[in-house]
C-alpha positions as CSV (number, residue, x, y, z in Angstrom):
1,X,11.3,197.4,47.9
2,X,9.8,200.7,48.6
3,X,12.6,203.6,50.1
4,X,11.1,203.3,53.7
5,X,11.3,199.7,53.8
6,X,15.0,200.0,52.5
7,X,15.3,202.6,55.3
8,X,13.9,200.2,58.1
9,X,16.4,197.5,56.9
10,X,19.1,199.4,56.8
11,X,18.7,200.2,60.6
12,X,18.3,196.7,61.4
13,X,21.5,195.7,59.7
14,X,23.8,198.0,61.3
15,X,22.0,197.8,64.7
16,X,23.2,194.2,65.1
17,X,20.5,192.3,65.8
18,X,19.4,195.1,68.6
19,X,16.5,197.1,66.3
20,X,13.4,194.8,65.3
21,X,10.7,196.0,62.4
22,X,7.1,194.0,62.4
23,X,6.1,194.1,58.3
24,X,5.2,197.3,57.0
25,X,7.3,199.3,59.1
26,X,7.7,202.5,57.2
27,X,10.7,205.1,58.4
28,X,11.0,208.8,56.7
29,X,14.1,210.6,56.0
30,X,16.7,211.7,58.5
31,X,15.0,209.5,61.3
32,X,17.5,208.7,64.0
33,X,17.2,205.1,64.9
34,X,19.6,204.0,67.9
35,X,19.9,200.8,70.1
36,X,23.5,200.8,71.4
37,X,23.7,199.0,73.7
38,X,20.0,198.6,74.3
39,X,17.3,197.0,72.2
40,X,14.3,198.3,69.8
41,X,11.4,197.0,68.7
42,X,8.5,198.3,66.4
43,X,5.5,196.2,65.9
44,X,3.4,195.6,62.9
45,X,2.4,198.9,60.7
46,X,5.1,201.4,62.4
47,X,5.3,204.7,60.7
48,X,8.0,207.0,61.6
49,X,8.2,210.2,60.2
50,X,11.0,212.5,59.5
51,X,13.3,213.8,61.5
52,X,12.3,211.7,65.1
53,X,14.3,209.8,67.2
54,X,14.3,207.3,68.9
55,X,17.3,205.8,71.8
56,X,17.4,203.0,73.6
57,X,20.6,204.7,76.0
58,X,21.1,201.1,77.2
59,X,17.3,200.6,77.7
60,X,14.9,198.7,76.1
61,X,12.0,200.1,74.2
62,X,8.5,198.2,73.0
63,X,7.2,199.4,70.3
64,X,3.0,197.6,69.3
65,X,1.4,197.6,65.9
66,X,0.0,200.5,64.3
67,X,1.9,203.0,65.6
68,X,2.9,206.4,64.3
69,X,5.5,208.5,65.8
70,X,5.1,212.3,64.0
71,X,8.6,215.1,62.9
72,X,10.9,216.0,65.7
73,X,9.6,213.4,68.3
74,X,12.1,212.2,70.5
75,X,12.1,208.6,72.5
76,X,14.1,207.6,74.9
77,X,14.7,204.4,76.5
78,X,17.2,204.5,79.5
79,X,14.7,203.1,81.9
80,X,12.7,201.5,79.6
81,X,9.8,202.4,77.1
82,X,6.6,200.4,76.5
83,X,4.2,202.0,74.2
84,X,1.1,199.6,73.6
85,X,-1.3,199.5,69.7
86,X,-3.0,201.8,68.1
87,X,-0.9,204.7,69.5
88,X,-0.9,208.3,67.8
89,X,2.1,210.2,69.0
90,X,2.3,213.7,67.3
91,X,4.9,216.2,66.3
92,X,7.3,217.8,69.1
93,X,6.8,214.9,71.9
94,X,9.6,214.0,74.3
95,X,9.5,210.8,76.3
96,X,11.9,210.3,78.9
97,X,12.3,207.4,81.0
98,X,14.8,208.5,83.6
99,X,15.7,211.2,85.3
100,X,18.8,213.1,86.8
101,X,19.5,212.7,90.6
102,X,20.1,216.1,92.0
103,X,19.7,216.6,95.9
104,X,23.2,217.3,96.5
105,X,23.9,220.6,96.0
106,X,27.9,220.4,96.4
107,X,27.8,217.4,94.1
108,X,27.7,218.3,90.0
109,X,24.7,216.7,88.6
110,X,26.3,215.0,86.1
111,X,27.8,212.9,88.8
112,X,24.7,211.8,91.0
113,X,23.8,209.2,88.6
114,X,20.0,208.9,87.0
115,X,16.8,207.4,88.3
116,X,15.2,205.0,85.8
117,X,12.0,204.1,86.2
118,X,10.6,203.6,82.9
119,X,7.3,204.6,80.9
120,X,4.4,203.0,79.9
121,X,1.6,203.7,77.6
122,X,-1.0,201.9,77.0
123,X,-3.5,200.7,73.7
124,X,-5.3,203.4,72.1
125,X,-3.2,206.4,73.1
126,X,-3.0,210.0,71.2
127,X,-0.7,212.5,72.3
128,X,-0.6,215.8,71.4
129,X,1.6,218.0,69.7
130,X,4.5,219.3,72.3
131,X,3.5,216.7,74.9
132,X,6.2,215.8,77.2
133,X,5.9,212.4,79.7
134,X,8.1,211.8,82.2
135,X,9.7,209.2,84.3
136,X,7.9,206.6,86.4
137,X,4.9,207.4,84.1
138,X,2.4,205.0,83.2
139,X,0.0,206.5,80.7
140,X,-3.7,204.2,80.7
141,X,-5.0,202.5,77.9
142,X,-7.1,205.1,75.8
143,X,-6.0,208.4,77.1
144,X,-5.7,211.4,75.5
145,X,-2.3,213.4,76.3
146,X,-3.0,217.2,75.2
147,X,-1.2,219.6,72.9
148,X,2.1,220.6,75.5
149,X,1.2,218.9,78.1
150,X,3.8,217.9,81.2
151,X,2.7,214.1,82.3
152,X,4.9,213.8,85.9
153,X,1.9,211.3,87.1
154,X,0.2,208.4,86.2
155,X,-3.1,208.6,84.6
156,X,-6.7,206.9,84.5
157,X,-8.4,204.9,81.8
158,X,-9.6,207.2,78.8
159,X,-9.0,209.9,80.2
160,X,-8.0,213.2,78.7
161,X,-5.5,215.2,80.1
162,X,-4.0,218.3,79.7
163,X,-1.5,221.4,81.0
164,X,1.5,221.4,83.1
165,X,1.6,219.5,85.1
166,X,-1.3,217.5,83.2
167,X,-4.4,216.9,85.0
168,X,-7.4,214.9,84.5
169,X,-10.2,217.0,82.6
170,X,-12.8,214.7,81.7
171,X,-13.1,211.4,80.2
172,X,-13.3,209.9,77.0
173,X,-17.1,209.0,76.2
174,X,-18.7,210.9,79.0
């Protein structure tokens, strides 16, 4: 048994049954892995490189086959995470499922409580290096996500977005 499949087992044992591996799952060194109270799963042909992390907070996250998740990536999953196949999701990238009410200004944040809406990202996805995607998010099947990109809004079917906030460029083909 290879040190990355010793790795991925090791997570599932300790996460009781709340962090799932399809075969070949391959985790690096110093990888944070965390359910708590929430549940995991990584599809067939995961690869998780060092240093990312990924949090369930409680939520749930859905992880399809053939998926690689680059150094220093962080994924949340308070209001829940669904990341479809084939998706590329490079170095620096922060996804984050919730976000922190704040309207009242006498009140401390910390005490308005969270909106979770959850992400979604569809099949055939690459995201770029510094990329950040936001609550209530759904990110279309076979878009491109640019190098520090801010997704606050939904986006359309292969297409390529970028800045902050992202906006549509062109798309994918055409």
């Amino acid at each position: 048994m290879g040190i990355s499949r010793i790795r991925a087992t090791w997570h599932q044992l300790t996460s009781r049954g709340r962090i799932s591996f399809g075969s070949n799952a391959r985790v690096g060194a110093g990888v944070v892995i965390d359910a708590g109270k929430g549940q995991i799963s990584f599809g067939h042909d995961a690869k998780i490189q060092r240093g990312a992390m990924v949090q369930a907070y409680g939520g749930r996250i859905d992880i399809g086959d053939r998926f690689s998740l680059n150094p220093y990536s962080i994924l949340y999953g308070h209001g829940g995470l669904t990341i479809g196949d084939n998706v590329r999701i490079a170095a620096h990238v922060t996804i984050v499922p919730f976000n922190h009410i704040f309207e009242d200004p006498v009140t401390p944040i910390k005490q308005q409580g969270e909106s979770r809406l959850g992400v979604s990202i569809g099949d055939d996805v690459w995201i770029g290096t510094g990329a950040i995607v936001l609550d209530g998010v759904n990110v279309a099947s076979g878009c491109v996500i640019g190098a520090g990109a801010v997704v606050t809004k939904s986006t359309e079917v292969n297409g390529v977005y970028v800045g902050s906030p992202a906006r549509l460029l062109r798309y994918r083909g055409g």
